[in-house]
VEXPA-789430 format. One record per residue (C-alpha): residue in three letters; x, y negated, z. Coordinates in steps of 0.25 Angstrom, whole numbers, padded with zeros to 4 digits, always signed. Example, Ala and Ser with C-alpha at 12.3 -4.5 7.8 and 13.67 -1.06 7.14 Angstrom:
residues 2
Ala+0049+0018+0031;Ser+0055+0004+0029;
end
This chain:
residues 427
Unk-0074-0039+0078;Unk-0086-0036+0069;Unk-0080-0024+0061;Unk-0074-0018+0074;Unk-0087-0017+0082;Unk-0092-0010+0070;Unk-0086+0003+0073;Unk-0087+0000+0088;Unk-0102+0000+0086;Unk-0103+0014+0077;Unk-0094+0018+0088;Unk-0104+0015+0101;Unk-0116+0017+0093;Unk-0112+0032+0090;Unk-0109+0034+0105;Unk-0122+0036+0109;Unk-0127+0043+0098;Unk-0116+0054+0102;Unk-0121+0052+0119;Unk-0135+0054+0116;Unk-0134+0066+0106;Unk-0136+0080+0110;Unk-0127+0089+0106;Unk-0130+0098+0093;Unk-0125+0113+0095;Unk-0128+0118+0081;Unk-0123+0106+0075;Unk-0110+0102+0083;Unk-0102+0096+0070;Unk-0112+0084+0069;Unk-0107+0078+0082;Unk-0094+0081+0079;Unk-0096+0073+0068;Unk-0101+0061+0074;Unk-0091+0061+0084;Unk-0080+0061+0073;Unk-0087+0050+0068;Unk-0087+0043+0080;Unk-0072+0044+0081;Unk-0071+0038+0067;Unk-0079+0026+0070;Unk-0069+0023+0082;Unk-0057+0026+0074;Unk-0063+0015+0064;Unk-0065+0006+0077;Unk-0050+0010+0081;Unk-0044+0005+0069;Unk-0052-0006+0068;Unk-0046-0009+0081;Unk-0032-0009+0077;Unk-0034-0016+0065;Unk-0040-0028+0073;Unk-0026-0025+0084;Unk-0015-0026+0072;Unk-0023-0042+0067;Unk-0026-0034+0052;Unk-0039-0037+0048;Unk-0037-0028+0035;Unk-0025-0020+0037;Unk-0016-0016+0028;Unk-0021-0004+0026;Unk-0037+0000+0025;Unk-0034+0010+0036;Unk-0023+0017+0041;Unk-0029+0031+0037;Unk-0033+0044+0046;Unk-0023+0058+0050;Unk-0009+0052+0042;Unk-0018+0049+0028;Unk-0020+0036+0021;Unk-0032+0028+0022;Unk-0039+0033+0011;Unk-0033+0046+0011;Unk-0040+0049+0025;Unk-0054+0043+0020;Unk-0060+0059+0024;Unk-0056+0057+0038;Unk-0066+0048+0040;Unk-0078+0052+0033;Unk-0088+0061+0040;Unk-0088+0071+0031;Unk-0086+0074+0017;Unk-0080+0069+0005;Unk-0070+0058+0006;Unk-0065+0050-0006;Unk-0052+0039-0007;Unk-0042+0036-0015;Unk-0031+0026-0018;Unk-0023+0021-0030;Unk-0011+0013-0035;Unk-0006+0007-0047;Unk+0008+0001-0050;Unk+0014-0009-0057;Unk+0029-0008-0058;Unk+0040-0017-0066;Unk+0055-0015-0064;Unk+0066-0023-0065;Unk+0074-0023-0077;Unk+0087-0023-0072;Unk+0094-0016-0060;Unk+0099-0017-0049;Unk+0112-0019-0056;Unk+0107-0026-0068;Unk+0106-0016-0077;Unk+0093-0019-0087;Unk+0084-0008-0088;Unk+0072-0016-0092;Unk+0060-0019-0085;Unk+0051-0007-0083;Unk+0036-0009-0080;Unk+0025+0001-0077;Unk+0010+0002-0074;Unk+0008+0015-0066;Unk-0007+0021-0061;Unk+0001+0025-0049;Unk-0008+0034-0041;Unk-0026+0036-0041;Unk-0028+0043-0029;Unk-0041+0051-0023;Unk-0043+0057-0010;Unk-0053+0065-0007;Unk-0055+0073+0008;Unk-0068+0080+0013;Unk-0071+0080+0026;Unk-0077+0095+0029;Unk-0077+0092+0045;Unk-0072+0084+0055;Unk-0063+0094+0056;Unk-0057+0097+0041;Unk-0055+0088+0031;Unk-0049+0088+0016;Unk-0041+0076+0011;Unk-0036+0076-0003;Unk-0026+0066-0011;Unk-0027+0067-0027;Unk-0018+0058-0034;Unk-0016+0054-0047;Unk-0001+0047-0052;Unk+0002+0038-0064;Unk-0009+0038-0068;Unk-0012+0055-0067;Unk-0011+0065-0076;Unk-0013+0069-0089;Unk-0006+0075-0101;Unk-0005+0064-0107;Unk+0000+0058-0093;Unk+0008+0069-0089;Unk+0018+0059-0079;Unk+0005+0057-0069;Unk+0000+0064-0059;Unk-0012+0069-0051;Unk-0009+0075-0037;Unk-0017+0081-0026;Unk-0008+0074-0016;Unk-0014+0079-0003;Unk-0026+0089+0000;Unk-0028+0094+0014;Unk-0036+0100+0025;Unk-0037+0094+0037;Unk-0042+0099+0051;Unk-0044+0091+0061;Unk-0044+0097+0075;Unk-0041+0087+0085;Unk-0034+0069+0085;Unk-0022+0076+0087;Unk-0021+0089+0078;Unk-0025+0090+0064;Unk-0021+0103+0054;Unk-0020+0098+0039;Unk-0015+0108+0027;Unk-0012+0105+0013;Unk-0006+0096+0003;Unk-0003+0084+0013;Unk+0004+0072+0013;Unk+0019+0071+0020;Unk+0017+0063+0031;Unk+0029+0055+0031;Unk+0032+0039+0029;Unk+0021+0029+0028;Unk+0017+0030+0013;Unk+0017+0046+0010;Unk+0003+0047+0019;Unk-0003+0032+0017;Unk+0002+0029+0001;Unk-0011+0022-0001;Unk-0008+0008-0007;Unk-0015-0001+0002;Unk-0006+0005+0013;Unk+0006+0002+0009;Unk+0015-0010+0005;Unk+0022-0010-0010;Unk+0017-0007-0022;Unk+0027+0005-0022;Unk+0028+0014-0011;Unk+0041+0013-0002;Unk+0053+0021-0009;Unk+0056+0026+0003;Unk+0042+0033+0005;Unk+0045+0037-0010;Unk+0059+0043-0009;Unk+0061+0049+0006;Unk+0045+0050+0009;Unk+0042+0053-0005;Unk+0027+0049-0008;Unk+0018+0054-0009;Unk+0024+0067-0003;Unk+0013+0080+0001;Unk+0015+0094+0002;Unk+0008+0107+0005;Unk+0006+0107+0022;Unk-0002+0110+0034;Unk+0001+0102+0048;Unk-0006+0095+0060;Unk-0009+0080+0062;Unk-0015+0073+0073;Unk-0014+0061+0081;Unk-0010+0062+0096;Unk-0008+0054+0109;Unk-0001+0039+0108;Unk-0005+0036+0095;Unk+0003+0046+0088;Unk-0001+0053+0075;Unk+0006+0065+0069;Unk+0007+0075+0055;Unk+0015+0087+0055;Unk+0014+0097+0042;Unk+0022+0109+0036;Unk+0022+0107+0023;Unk+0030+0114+0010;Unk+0045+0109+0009;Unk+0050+0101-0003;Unk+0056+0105-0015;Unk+0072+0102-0012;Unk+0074+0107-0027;Unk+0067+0095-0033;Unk+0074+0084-0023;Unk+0083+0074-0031;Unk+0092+0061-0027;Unk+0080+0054-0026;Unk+0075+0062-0015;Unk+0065+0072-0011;Unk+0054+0067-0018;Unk+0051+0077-0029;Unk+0053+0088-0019;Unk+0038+0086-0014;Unk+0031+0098-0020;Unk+0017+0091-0018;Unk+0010+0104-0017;Unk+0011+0108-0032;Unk+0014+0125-0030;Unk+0024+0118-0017;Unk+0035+0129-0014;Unk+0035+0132+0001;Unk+0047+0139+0005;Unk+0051+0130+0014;Unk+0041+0121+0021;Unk+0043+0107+0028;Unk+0039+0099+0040;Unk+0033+0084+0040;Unk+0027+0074+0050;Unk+0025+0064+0056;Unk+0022+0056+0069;Unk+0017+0042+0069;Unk+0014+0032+0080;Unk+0003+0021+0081;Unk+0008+0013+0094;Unk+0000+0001+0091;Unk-0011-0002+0079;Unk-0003-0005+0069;Unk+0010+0000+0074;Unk+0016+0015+0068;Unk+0027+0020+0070;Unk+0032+0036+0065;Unk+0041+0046+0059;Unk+0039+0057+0049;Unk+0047+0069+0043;Unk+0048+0079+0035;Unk+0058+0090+0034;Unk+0059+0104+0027;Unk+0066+0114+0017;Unk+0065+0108+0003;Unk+0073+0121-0004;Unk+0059+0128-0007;Unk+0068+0142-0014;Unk+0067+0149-0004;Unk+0083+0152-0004;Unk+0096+0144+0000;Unk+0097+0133+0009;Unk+0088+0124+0016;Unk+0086+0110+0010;Unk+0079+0103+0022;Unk+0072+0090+0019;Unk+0071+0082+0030;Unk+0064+0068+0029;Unk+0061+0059+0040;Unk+0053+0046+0044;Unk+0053+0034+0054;Unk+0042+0025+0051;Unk+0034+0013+0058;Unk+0024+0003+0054;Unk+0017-0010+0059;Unk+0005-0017+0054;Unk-0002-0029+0062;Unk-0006-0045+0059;Unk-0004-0043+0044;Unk+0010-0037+0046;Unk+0015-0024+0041;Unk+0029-0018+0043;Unk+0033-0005+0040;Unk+0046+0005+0041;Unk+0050+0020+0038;Unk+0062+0027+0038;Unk+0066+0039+0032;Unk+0077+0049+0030;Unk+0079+0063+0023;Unk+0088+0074+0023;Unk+0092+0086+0015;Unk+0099+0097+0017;Unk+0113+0095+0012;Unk+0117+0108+0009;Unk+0107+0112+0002;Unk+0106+0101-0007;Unk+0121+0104-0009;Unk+0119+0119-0013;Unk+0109+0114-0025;Unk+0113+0113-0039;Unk+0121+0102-0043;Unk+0115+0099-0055;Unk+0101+0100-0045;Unk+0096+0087-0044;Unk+0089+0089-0030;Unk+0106+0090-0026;Unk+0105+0076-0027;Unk+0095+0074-0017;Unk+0101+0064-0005;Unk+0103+0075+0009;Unk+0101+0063+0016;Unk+0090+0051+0011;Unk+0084+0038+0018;Unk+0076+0026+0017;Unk+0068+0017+0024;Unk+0058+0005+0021;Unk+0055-0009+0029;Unk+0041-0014+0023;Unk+0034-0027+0030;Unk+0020-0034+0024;Unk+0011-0047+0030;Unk-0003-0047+0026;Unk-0003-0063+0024;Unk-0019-0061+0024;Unk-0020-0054+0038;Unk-0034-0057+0042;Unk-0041-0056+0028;Unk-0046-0046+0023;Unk-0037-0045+0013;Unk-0022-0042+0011;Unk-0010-0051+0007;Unk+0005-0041+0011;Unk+0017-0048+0005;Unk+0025-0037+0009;Unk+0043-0034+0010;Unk+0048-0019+0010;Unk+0063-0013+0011;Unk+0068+0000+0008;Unk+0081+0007+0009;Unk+0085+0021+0006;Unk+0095+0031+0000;Unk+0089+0046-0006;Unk+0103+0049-0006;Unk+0109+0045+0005;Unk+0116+0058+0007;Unk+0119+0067-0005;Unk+0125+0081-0007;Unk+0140+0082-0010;Unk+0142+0081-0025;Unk+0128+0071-0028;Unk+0131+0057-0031;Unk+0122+0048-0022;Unk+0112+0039-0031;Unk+0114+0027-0028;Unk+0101+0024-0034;Unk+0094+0030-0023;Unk+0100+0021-0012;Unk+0089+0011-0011;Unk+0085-0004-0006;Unk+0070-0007-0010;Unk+0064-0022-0006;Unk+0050-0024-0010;Unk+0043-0036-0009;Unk+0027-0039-0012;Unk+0014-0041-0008;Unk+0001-0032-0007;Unk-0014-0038-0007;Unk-0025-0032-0003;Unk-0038-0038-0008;Unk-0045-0026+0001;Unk-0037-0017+0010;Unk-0039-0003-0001;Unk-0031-0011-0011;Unk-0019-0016-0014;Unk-0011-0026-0024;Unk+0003-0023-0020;Unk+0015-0033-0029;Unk+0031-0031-0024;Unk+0046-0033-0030;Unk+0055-0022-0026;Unk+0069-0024-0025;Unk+0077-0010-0029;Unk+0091-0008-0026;Unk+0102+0005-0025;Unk+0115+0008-0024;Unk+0117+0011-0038;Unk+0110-0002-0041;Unk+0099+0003-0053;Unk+0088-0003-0044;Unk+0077-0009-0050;Unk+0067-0019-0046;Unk+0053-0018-0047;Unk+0041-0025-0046;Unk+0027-0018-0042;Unk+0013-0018-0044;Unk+0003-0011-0036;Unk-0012-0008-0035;Unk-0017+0002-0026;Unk-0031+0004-0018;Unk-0037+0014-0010;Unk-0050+0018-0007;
end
């Protein structure tokens, strides 16, 4: 009860600070000031609130991040002005299976990767305009020596605040599809791998060149609409649409795509919501349309130490113009119709403490080539059943130990087991 007065007390104390001031004409932005700091205390105060309502005392993820950005990610939101500084990284630990799903042996293949070292850094000019900023380095980053890493400047954008319920953002943002394409922070989701679902349909992390609106309104409902540049259907495979995302390196815009998404808060700790995205991925300019379509239901539920969550996806493409490719084109091969879908379930057998302990069970089932063009054989390798079971401690709730098995089985029965190792944190 302690740590929920405290904001409670900021809360009342600053009242009459605000009732007894006079107003000052020359310096109006001050008081605006105060007032948006106000408005943070009681949203502290709020989610305290709800933390006490769902029975966590440290919930399973340090907080559930501000305008559809993760935790961290949406430090510069809450300072009162200035520079803003976070971060997160993961490290990985992989071992696979020797043999296959059919029994072939492979050999058993083990590797230590430095999977991601991220920094964000924002500036809030105003309370109206603020600049957030994702750089990302990949195995390790990049080097000539290194040439197989990465560094990234995943997001950079401009955001104007105007009202709860209408925002303007433009730049290099995030998709704002699934659960793990916005909030990939370690803590914040169970496995030491990301879902494959939200790796092959919702590929991750996915960002394009954009400009939309995003708000929250009435009913506890928040939204996120952008146009953004379109895909690159020459680059698609039988794997799916992953390697069309153009991630704003010199992005070809002919054709330009919708995304979005709606999400409900019924309860505190209750979500329920859907995404899409849809658009023209045939970026020449000439011949027929190649609309991508892809598609989310998702919901979730967090409360005495249990959490459950579910998503569904599908994704189309435009048969025919898949069909008028090359037949030696490998993005002929990409599935006209895709889907997949994922049950995840953890317990934190420490609820109470201010630890956690998430022994945790998560299922996944999809097909990339569901539906395939006439004259494509159908993969059966990318007909996938995925069980992964594990556990995550957390010694404070910015880091994570994650340690699972997961069970990997097609139809053309080359799966291959795996046993994973993970250390993330954020900051």
């Amino acid at each position: 009860m302690k740590s929920l007065l405290t904001p409670l007390m900021c809360a009342l104390l600053a009242a009459p600070v605000f009732a007894q001031e006079k107003p000052d004409t020359k310096k109006p932005s001050s008081a605006d000031q105060r007032i948006a700091e106000l408005e943070r205390r009681l949203d502290a105060m709020s989610r305290e609130l709800e933390t006490q309502k769902t029975g966590s005392v440290m919930p399973a993820v340090p907080d559930e991040g501000r305008f559809g950005m993760a935790p961290s990610a949406s430090k510069v939101y809450a300072v009162p002005s200035g520079l803003s500084i976070g971060g997160y990284g993961e490290l990985l630990y992989q071992g696979k299976a020797a043999t296959l799903q059919d029994g072939t042996h492979v050999g058993s293949e083990k590797t230590a990767d430095a999977l991601r070292m991220v920094l964000y850094t924002g500036y809030k000019f105003s309370d109206r305009i603020v600049f957030n900023s994702e750089i990302e380095f990949e195995h390790g980053g990049y080097s000539d020596e290194h040439p197989e890493g990465e560094a990234i400047a995943e997001f950079y954008y401009l955001d104007f605040l105007l009202t709860k319920a209408l925002n303007i953002r433009a730049g290099q943002m995030l998709v704002p599809m699934g659960f793990i394409n916005e909030l990939h922070e370690p803590p914040a989701f169970l496995g030491a791998r990301r879902p494959q679902v939200e790796q092959t349909l919702i590929p991750s992390t996915w960002h394009e060149i954009g400009v939309g609106v995003h708000g929250d309104l009435p009913g506890n409902l928040s939204y996120r609409v952008y146009l953004m540049n379109g895909l690159q259907g020459s680059r698609f495979n039988a794997e799916g649409i992953a390697d069309g995302r153009q991630d704003g390196n010199k992005a070809n815009a002919q054709s330009l795509a919708w995304t979005g998404r709606l999400d409900w808060t019924p309860l505190p700790g209750v979500l329920v919501g859907g995404s899409f995205y849809t658009g023209n991925s045939n970026q020449t300019g000439t011949g027929a349309a190649l609309t991508t379509t892809v598609w989310d239901a998702h919901a979730e539920y967090r409360a005495q130490g249990l959490q459950v969550r579910g998503l569904y996806s599908r994704a189309t493409n435009t048969a025919a113009a898949v069909a008028a490719l090359n037949a030696a084109d490998p993005a002929r091969e990409v599935g006209t119709r895709q889907w997949g879908g994922y049950l995840e379930v953890g317990y934190d057998l420490l609820r109470g403490a201010r630890q956690a302990l998430i022994p945790y069970v998560r299922y996944e089932r999809l097909d990339a080539q569901q539906q395939v063009v006439a004259g494509v054989f159908a993969d059966g390798s990318q007909d996938r059943n995925l069980l992964t079971t594990g556990v995550a401690y957390k010694p404070i709730p910015q880091v994570a130990v994650k340690a699972d098995w997961t069970r990997d089985e097609n139809r053309a029965h080359t799966g291959r087991d795996q046993f994973s190792l993970a250390l993330g944190y954020t900051f």
